[in-house]
C-alpha positions in Angstrom: 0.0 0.0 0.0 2.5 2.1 0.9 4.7 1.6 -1.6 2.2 2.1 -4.4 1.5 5.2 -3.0 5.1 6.7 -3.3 5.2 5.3 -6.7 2.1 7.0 -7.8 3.6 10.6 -5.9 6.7 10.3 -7.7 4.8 9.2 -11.1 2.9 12.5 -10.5 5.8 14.8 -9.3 8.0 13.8 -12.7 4.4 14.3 -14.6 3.3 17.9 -13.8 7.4 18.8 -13.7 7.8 17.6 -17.7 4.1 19.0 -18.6 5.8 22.3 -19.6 8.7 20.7 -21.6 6.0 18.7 -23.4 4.2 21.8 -24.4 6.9 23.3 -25.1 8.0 20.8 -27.8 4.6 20.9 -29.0 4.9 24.4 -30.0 8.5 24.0 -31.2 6.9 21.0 -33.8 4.4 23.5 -34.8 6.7 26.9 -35.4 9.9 27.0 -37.1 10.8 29.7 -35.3 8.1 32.2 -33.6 6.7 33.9 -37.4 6.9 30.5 -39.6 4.9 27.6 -39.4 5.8 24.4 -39.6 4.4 21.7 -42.4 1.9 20.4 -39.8 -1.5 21.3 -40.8 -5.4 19.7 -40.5 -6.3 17.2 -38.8 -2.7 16.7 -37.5 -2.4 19.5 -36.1 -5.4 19.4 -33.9 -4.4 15.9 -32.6 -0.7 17.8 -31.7 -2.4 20.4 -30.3 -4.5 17.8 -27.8 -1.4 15.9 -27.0 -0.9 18.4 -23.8 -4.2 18.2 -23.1 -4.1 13.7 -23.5 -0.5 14.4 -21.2 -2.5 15.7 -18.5 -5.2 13.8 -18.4 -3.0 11.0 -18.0 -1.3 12.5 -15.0 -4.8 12.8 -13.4 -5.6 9.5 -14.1 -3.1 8.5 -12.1 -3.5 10.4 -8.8 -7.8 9.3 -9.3 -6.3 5.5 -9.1 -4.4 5.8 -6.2 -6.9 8.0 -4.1 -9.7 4.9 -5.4 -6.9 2.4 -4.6 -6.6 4.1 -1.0 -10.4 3.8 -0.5 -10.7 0.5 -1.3 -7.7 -0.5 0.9 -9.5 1.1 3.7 -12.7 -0.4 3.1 -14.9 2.8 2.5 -15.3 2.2 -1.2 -17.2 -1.0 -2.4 -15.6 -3.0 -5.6 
């Protein structure tokens, strides 16, 4: 139990800490520099524009598990 939980702090503490490096090389695929745009355009730019936006969500996911994992440890949240 214990462990897991560490696990899930750390996987959460190196998540939010590379969210801005990830958005940052988001933009940096999309620009060429800060006036020209790069050859991404359509529908693949929309999905690299929601890849920060998937990121995150994936780093809430995880804290959701652990606080339902937690519950159910303790017995105050059924199967």
């Amino acid at each position: 139990m214990l462990g897991n939980l560490i696990g899930g702090f750390i996987t959460i503490l190196v998540g939010t800490t590379l969210i801005g490096t990830v958005a940052d090389e988001i933009a940096n695929a999309q620009w060429v520099n800060s006036t020209t745009p790069a050859n991404v355009t359509g529908a693949a730019a929309t999905i690299l524009d929601l890849t920060t936006i998937f990121f995150a969500l994936g780093i809430a996911s995880v804290g959701i598990a652990i606080a339902a994992q937690g519950l159910r440890a303790a017995g105050m949240m059924g199967v």
